[in-house]
PQR file of N, CA, C, O and H, with PARSE charges and radii, in Angstrom:
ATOM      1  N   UNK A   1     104.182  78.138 103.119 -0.4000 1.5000
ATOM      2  CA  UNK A   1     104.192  79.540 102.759 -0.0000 2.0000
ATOM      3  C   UNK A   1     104.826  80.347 103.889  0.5500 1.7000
ATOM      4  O   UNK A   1     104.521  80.184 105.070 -0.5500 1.4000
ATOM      5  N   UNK A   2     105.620  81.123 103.505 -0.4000 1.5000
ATOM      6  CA  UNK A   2     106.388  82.072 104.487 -0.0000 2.0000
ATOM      7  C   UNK A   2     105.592  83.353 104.980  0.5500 1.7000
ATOM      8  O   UNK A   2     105.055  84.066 104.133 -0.5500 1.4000
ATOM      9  H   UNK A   2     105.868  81.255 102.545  0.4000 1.0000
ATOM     10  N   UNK A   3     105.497  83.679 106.401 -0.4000 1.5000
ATOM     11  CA  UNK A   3     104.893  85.031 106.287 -0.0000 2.0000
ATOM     12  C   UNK A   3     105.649  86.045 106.010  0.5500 1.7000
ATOM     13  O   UNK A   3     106.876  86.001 106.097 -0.5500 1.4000
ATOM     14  H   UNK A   3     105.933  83.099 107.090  0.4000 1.0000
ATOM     15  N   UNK A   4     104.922  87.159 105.611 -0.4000 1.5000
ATOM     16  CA  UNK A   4     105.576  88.528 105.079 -0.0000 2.0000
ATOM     17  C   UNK A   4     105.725  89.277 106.391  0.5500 1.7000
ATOM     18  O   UNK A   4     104.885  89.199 107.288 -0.5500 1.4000
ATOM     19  H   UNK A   4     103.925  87.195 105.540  0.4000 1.0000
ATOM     20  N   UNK A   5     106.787  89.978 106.461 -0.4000 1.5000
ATOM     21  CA  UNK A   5     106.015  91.333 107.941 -0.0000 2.0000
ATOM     22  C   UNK A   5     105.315  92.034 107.452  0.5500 1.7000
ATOM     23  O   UNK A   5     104.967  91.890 106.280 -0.5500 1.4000
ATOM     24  H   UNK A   5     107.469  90.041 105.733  0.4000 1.0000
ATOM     25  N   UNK A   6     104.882  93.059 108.267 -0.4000 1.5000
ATOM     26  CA  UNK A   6     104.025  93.449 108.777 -0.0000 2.0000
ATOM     27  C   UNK A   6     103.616  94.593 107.539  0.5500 1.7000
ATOM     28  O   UNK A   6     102.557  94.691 106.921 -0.5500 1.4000
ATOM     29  H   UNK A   6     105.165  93.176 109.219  0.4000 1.0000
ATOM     30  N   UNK A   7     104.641  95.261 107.448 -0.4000 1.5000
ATOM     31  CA  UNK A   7     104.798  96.267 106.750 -0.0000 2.0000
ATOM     32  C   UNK A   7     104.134  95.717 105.558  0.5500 1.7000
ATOM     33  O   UNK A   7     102.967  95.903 105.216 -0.5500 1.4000
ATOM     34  H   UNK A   7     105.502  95.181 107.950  0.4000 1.0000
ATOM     35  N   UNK A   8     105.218  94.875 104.855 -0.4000 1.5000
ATOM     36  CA  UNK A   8     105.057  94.598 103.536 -0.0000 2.0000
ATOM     37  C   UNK A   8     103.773  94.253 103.340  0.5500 1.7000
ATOM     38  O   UNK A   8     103.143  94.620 102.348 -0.5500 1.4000
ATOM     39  H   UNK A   8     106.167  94.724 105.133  0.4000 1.0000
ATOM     40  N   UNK A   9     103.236  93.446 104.365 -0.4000 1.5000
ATOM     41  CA  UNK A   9     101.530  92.913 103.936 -0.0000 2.0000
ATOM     42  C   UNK A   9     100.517  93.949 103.867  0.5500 1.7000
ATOM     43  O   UNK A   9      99.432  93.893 103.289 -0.5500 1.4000
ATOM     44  H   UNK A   9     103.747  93.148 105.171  0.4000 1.0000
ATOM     45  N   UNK A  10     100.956  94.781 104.452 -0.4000 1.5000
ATOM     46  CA  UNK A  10     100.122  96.560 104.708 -0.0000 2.0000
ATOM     47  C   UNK A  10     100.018  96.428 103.029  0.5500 1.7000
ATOM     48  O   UNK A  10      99.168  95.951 102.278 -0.5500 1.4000
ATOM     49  H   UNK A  10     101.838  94.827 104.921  0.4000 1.0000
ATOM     50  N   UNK A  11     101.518  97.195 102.794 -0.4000 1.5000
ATOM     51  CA  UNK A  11     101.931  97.931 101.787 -0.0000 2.0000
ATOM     52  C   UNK A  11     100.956  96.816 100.710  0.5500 1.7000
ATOM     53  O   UNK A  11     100.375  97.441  99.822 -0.5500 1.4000
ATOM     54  H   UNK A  11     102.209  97.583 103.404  0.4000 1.0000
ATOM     55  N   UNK A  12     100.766  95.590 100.694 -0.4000 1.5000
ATOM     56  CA  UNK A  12      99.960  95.471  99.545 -0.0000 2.0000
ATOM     57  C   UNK A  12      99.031  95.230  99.839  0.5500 1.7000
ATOM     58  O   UNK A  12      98.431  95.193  98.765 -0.5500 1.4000
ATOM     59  H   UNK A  12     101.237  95.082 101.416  0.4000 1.0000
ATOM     60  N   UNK A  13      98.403  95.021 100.521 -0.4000 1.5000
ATOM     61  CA  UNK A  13      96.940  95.223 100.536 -0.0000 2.0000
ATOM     62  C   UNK A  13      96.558  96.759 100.647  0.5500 1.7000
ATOM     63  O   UNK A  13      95.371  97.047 100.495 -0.5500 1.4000
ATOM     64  H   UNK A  13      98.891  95.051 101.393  0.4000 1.0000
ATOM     65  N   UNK A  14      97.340  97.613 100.862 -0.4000 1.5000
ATOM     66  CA  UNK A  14      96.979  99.156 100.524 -0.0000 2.0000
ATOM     67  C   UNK A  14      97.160  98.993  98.716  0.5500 1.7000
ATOM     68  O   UNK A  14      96.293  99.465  97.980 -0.5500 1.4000
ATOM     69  H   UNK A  14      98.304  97.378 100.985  0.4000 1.0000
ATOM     70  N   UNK A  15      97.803  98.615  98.421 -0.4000 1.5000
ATOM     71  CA  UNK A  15      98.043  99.080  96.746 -0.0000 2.0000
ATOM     72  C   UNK A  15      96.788  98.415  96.281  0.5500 1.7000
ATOM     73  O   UNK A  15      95.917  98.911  95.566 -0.5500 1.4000
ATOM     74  H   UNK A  15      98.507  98.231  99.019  0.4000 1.0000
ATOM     75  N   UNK A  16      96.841  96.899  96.933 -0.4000 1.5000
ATOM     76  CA  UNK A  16      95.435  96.514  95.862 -0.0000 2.0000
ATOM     77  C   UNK A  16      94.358  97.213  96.182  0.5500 1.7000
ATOM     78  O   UNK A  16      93.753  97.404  95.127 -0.5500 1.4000
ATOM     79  H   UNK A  16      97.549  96.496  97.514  0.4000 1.0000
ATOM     80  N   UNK A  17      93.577  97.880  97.399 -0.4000 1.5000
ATOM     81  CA  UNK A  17      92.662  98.420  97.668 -0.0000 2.0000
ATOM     82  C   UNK A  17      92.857  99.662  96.989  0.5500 1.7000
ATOM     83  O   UNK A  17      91.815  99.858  96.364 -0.5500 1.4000
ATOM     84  H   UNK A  17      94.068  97.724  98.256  0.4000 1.0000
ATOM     85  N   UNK A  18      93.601 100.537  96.803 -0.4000 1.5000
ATOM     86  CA  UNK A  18      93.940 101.735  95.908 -0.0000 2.0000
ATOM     87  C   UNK A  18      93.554 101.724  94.690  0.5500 1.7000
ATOM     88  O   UNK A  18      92.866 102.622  94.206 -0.5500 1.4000
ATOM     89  H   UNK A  18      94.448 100.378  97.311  0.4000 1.0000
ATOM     90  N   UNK A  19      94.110 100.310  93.813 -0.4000 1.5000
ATOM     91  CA  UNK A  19      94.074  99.747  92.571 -0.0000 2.0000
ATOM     92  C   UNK A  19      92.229  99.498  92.436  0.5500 1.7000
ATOM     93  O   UNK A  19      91.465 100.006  91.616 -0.5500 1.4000
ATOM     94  H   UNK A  19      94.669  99.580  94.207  0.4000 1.0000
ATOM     95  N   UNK A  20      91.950  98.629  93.456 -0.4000 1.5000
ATOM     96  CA  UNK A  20      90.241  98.558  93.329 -0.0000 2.0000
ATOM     97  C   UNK A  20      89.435  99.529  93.487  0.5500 1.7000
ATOM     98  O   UNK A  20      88.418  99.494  92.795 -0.5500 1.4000
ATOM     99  H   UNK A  20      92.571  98.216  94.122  0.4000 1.0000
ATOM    100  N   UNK A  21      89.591 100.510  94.284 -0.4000 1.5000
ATOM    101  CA  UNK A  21      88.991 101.807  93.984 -0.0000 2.0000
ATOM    102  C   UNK A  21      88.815 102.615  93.053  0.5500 1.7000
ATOM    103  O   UNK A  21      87.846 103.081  92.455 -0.5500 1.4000
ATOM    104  H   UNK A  21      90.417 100.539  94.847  0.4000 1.0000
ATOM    105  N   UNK A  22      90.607 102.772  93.001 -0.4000 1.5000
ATOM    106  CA  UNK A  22      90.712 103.928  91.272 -0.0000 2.0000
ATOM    107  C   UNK A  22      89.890 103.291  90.176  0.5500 1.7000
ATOM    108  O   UNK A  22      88.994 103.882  89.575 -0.5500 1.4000
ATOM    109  H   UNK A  22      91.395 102.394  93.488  0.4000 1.0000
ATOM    110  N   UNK A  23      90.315 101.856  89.927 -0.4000 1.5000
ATOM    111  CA  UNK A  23      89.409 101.388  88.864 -0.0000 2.0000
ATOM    112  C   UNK A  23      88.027 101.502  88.746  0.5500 1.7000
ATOM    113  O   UNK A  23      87.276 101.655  87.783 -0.5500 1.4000
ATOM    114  H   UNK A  23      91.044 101.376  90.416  0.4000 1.0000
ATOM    115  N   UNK A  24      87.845 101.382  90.063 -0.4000 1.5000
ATOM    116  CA  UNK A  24      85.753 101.342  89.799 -0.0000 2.0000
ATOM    117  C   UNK A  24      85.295 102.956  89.829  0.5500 1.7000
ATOM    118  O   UNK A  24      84.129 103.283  90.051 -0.5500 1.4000
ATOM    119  H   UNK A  24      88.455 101.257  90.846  0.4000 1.0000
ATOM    120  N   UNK A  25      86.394 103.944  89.569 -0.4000 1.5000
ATOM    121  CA  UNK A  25      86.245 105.474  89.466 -0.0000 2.0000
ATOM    122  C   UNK A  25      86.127 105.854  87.788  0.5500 1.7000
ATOM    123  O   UNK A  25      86.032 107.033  87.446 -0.5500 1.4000
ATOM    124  H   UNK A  25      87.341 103.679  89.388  0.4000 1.0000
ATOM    125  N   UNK A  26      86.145 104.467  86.533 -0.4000 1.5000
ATOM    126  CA  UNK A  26      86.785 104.668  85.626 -0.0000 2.0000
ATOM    127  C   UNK A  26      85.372 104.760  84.585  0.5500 1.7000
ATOM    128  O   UNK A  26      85.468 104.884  83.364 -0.5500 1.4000
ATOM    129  H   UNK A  26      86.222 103.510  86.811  0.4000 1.0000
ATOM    130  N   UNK A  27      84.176 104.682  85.263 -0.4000 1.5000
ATOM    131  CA  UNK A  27      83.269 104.665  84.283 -0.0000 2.0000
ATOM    132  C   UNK A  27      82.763 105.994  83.476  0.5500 1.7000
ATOM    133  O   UNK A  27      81.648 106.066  82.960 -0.5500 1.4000
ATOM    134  H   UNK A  27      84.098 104.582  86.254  0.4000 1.0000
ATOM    135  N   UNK A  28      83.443 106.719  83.451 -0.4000 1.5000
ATOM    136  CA  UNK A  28      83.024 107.774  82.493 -0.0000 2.0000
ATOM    137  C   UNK A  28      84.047 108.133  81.698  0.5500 1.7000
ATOM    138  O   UNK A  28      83.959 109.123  80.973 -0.5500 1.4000
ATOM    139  H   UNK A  28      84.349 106.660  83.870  0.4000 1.0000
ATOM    140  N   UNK A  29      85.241 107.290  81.752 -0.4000 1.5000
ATOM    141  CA  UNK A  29      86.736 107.694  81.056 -0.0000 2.0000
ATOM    142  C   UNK A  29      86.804 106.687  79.218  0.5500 1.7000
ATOM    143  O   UNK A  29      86.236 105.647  78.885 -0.5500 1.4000
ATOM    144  H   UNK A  29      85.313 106.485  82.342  0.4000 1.0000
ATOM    145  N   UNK A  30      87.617 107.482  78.539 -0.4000 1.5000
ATOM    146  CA  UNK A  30      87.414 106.830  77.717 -0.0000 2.0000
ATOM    147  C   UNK A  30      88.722 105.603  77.622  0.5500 1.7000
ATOM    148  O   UNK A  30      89.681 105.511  78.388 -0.5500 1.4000
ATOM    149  H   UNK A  30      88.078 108.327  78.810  0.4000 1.0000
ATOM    150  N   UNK A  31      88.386 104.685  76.368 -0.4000 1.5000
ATOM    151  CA  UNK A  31      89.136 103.511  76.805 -0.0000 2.0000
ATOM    152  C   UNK A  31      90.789 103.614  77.408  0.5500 1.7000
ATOM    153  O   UNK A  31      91.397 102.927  78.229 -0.5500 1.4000
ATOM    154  H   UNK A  31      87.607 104.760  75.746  0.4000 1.0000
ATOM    155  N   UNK A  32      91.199 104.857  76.551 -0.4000 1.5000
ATOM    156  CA  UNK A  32      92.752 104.898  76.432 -0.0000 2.0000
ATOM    157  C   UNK A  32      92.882 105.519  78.004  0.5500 1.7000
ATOM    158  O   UNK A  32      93.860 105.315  78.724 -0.5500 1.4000
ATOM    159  H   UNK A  32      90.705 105.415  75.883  0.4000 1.0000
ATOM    160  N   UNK A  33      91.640 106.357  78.406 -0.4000 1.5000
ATOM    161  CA  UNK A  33      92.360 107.081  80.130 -0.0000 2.0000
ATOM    162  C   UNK A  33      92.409 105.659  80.821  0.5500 1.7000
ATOM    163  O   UNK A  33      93.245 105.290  81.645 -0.5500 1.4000
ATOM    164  H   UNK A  33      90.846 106.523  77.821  0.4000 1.0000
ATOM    165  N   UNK A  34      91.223 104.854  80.263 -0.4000 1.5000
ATOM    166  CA  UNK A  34      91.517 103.556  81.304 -0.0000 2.0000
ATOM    167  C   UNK A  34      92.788 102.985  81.096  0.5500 1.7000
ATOM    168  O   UNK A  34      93.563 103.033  82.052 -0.5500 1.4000
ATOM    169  H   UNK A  34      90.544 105.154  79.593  0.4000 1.0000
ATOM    170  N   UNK A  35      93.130 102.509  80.155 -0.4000 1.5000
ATOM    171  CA  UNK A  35      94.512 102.091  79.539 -0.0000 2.0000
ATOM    172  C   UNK A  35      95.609 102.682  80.356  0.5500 1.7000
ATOM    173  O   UNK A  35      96.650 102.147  80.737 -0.5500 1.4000
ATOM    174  H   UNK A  35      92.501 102.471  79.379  0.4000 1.0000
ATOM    175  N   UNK A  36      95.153 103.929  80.554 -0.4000 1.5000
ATOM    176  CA  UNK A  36      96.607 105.243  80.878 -0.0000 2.0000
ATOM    177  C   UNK A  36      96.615 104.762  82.459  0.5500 1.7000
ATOM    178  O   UNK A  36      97.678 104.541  83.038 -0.5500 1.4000
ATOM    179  H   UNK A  36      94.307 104.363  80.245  0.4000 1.0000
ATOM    180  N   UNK A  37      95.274 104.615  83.131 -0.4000 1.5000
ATOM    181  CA  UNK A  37      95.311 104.574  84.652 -0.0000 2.0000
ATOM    182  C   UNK A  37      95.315 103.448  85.084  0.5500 1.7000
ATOM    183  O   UNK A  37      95.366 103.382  86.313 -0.5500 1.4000
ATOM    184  H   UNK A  37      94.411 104.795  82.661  0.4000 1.0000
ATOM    185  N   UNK A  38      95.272 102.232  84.380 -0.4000 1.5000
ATOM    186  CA  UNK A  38      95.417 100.956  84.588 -0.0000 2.0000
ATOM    187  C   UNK A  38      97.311 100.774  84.326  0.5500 1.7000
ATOM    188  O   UNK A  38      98.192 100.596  85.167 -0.5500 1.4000
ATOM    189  H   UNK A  38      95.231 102.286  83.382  0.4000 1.0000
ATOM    190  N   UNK A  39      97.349 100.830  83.709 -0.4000 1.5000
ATOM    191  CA  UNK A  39      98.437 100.883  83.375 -0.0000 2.0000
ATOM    192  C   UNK A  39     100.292 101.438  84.529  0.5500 1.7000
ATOM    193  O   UNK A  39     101.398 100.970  84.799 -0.5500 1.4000
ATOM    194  H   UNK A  39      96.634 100.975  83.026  0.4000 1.0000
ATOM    195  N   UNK A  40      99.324 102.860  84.823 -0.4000 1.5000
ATOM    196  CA  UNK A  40     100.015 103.425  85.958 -0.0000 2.0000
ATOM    197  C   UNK A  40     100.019 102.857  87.267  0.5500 1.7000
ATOM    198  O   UNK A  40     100.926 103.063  88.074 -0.5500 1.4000
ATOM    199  H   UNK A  40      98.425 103.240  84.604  0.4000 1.0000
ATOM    200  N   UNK A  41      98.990 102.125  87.497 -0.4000 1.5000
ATOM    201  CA  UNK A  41      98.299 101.296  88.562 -0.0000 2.0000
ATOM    202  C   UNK A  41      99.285  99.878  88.414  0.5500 1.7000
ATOM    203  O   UNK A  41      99.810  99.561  89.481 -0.5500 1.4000
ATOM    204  H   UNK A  41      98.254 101.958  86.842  0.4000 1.0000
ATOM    205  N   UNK A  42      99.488  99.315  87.673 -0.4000 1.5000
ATOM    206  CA  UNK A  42      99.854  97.737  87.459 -0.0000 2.0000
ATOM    207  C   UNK A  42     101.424  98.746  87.467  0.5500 1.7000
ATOM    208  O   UNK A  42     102.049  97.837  88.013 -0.5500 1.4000
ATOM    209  H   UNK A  42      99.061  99.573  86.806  0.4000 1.0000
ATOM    210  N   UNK A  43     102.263  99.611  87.337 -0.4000 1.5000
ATOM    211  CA  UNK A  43     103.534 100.028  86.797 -0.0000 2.0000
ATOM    212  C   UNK A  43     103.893 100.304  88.126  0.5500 1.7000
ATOM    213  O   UNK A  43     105.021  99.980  88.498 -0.5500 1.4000
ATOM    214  H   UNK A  43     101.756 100.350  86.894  0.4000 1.0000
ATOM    215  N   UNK A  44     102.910 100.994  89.104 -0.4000 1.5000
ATOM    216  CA  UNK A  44     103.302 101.396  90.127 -0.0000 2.0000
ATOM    217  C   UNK A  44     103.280 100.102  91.286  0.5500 1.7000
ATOM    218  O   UNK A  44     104.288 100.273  91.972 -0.5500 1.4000
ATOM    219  H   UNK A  44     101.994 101.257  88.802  0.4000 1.0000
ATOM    220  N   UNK A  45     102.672  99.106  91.685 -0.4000 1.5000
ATOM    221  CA  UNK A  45     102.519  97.548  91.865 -0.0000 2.0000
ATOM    222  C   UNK A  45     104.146  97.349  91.362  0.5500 1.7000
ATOM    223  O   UNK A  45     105.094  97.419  92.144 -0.5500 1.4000
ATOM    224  H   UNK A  45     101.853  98.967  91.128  0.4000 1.0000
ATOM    225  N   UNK A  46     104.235  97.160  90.300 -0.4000 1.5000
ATOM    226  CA  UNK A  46     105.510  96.029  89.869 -0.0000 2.0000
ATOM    227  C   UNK A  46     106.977  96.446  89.746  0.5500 1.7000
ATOM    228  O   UNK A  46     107.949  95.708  89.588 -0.5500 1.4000
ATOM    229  H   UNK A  46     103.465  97.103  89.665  0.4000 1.0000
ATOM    230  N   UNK A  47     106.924  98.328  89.895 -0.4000 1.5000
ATOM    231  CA  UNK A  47     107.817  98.873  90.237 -0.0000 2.0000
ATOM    232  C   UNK A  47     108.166  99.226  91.939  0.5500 1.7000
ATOM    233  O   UNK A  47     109.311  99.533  92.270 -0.5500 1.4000
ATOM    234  H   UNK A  47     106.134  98.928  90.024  0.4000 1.0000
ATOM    235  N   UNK A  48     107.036  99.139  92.950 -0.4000 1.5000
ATOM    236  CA  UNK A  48     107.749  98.693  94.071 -0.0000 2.0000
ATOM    237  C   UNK A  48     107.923  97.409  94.326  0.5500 1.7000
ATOM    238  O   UNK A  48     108.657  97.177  95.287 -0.5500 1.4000
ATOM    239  H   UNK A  48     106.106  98.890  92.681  0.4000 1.0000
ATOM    240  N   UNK A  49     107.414  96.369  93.685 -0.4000 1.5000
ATOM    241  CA  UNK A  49     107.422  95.218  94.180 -0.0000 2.0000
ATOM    242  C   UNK A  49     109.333  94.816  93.655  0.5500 1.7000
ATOM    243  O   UNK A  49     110.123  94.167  94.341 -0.5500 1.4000
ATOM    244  H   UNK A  49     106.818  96.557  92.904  0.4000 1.0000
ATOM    245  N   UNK A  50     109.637  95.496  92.184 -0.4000 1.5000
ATOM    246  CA  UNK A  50     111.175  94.769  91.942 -0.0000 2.0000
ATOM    247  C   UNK A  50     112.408  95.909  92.730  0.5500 1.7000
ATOM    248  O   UNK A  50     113.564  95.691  92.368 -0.5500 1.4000
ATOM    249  H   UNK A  50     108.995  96.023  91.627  0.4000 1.0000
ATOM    250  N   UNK A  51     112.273  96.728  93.452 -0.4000 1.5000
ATOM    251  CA  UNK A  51     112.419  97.716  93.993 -0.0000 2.0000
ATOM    252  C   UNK A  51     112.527  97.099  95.670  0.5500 1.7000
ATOM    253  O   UNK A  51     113.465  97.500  96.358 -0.5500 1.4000
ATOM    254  H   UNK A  51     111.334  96.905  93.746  0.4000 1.0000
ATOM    255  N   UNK A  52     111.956  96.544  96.002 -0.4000 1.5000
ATOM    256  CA  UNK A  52     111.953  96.212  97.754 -0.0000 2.0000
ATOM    257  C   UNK A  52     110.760  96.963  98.386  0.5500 1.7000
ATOM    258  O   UNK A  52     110.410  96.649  99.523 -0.5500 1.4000
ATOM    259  H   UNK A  52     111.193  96.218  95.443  0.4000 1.0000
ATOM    260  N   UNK A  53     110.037  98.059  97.624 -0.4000 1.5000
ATOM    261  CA  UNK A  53     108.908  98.662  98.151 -0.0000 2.0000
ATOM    262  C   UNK A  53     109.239 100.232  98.298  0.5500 1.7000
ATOM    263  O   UNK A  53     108.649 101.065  98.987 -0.5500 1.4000
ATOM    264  H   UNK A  53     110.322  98.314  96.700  0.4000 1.0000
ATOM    265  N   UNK A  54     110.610 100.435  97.255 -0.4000 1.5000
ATOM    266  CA  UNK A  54     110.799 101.869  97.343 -0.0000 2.0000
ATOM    267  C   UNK A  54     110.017 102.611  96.607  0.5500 1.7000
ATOM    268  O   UNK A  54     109.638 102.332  95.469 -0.5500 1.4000
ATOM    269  H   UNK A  54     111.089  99.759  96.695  0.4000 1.0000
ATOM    270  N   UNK A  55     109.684 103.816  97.382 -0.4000 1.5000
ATOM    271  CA  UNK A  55     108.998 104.593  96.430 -0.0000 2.0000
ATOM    272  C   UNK A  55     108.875 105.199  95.772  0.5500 1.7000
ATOM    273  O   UNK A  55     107.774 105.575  95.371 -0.5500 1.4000
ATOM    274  H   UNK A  55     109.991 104.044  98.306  0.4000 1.0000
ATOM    275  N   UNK A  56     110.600 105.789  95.113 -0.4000 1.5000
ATOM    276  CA  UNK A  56     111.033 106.023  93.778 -0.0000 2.0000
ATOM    277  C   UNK A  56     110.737 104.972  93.015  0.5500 1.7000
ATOM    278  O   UNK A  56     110.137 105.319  91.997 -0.5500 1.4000
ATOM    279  H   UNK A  56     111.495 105.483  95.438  0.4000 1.0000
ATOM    280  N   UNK A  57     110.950 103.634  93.116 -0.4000 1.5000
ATOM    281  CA  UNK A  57     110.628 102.324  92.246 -0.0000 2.0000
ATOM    282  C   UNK A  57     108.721 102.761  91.652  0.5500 1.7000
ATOM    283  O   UNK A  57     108.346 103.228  90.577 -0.5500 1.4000
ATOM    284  H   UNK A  57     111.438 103.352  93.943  0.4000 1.0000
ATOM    285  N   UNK A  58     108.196 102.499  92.450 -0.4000 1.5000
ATOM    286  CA  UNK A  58     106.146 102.869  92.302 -0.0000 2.0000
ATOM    287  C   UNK A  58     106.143 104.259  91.867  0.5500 1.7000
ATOM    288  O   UNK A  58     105.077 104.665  91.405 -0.5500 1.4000
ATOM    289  H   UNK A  58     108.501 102.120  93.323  0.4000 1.0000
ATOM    290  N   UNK A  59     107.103 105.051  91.922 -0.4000 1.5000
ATOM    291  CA  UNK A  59     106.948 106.201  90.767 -0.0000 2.0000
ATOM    292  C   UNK A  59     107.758 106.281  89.313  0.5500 1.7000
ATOM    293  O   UNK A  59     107.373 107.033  88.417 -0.5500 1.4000
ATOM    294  H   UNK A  59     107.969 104.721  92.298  0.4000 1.0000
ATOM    295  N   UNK A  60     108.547 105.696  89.225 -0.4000 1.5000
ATOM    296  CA  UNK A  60     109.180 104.820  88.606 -0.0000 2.0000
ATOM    297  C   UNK A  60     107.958 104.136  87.413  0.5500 1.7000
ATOM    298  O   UNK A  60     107.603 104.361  86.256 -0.5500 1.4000
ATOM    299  H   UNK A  60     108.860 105.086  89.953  0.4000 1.0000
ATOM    300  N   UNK A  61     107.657 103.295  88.404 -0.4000 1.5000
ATOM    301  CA  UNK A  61     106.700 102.460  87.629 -0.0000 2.0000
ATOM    302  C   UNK A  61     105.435 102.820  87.120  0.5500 1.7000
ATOM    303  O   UNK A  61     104.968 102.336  86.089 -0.5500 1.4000
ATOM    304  H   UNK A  61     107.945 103.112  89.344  0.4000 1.0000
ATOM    305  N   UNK A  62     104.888 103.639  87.805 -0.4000 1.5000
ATOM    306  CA  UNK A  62     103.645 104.188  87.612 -0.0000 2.0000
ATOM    307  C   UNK A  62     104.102 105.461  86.615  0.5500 1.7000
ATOM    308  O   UNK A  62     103.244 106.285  86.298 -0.5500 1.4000
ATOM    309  H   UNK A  62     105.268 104.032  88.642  0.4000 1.0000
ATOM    310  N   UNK A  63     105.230 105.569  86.221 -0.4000 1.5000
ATOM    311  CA  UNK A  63     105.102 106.805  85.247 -0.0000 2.0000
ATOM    312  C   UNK A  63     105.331 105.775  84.369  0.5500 1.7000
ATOM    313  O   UNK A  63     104.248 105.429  83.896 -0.5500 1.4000
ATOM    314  H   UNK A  63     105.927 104.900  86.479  0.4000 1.0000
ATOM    315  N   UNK A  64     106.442 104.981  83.838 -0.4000 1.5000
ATOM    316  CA  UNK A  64     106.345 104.054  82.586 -0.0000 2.0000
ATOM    317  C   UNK A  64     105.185 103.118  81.950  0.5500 1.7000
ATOM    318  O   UNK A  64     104.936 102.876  80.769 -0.5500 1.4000
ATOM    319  H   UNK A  64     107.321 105.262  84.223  0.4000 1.0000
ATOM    320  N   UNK A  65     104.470 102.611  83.318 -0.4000 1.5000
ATOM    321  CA  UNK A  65     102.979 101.885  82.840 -0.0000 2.0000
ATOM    322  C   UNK A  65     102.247 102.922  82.363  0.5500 1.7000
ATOM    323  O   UNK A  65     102.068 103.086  81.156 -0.5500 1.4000
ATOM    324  H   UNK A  65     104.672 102.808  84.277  0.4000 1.0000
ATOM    325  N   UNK A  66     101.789 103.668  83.236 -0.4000 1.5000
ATOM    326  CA  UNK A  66     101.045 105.240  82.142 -0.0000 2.0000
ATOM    327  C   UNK A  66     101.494 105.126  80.848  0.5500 1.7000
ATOM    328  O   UNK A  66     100.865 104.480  80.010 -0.5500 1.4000
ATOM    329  H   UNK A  66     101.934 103.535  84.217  0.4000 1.0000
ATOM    330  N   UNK A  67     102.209 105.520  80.683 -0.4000 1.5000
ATOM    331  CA  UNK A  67     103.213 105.603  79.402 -0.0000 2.0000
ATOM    332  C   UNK A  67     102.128 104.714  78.065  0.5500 1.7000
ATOM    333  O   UNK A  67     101.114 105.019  77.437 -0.5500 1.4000
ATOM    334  H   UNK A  67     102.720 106.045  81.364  0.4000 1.0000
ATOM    335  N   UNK A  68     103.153 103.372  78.133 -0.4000 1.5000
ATOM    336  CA  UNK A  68     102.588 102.376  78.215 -0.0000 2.0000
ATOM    337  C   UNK A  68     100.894 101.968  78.116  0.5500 1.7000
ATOM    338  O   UNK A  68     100.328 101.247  77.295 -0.5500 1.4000
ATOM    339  H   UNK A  68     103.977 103.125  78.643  0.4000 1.0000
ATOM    340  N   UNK A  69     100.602 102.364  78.729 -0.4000 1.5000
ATOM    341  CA  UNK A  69      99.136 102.276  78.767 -0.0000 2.0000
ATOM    342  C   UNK A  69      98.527 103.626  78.202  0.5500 1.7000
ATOM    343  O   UNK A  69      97.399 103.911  77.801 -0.5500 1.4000
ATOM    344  H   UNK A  69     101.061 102.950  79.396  0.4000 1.0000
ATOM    345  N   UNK A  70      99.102 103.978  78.262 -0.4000 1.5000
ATOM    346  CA  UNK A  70      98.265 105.249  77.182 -0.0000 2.0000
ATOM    347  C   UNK A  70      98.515 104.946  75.520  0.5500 1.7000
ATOM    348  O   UNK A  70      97.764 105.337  74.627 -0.5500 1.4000
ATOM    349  H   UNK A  70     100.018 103.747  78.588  0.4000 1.0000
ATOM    350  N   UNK A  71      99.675 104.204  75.347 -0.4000 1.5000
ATOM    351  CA  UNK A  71     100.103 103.965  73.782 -0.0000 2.0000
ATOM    352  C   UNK A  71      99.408 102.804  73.440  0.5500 1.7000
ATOM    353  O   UNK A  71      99.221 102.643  72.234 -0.5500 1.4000
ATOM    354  H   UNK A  71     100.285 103.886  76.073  0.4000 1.0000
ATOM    355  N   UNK A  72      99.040 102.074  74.096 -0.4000 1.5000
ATOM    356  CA  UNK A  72      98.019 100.661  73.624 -0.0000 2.0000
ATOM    357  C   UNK A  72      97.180 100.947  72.959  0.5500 1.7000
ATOM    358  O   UNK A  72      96.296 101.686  73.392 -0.5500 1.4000
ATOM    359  H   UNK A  72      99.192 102.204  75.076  0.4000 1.0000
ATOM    360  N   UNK A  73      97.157 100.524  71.831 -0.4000 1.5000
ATOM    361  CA  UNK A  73      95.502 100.513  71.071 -0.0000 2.0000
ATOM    362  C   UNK A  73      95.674 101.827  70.738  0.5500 1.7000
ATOM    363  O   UNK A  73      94.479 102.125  70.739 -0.5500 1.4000
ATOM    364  H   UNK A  73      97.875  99.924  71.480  0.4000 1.0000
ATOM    365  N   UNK A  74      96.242 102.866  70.449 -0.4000 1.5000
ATOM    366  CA  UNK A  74      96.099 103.895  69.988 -0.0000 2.0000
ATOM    367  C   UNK A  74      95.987 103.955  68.492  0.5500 1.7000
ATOM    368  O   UNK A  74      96.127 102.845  67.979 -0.5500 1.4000
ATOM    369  H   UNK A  74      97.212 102.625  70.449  0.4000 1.0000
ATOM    370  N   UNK A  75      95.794 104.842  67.728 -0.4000 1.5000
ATOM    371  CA  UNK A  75      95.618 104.797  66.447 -0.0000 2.0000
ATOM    372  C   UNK A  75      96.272 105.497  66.067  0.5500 1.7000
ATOM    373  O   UNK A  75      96.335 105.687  64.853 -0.5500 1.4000
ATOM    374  H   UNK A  75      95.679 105.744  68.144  0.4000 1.0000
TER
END
């Protein structure tokens, strides 16, 4: 396994700790806000990650997963 620098290993272990927080903030939301903020959460993750860690990419992403995650399961 290769190491990452320094930065980059920050940068995700800040997102997942961000990601584990917001989520355990979600118990009074209904399913679709979870949907909407999970969603923005996993969009913003996979849009800096194909990006290099830019942060137009994680806004980028986190506005299309929202998106996305708000239209799931909708009726």
């Amino acid at each position: 396994m290769t190491k990452q620098p320094l930065t980059m290993r920050t940068a995700s272990n800040t997102a997942l700790a961000v990601l584990a927080l917001s989520l355990s903030a979600c118990s009074g939301m209904t399913q679709q806000e979870k949907n909407t903020a999970i969603g923005a959460g996993v969009g913003a993750i996979g849009g800096s990650i194909l990006t290099g860690g830019s942060a137009a990419g994680a806004v980028g992403g986190a506005a299309v997963g929202g998106v996305i995650g708000h239209e799931v399961n909708k009726k």
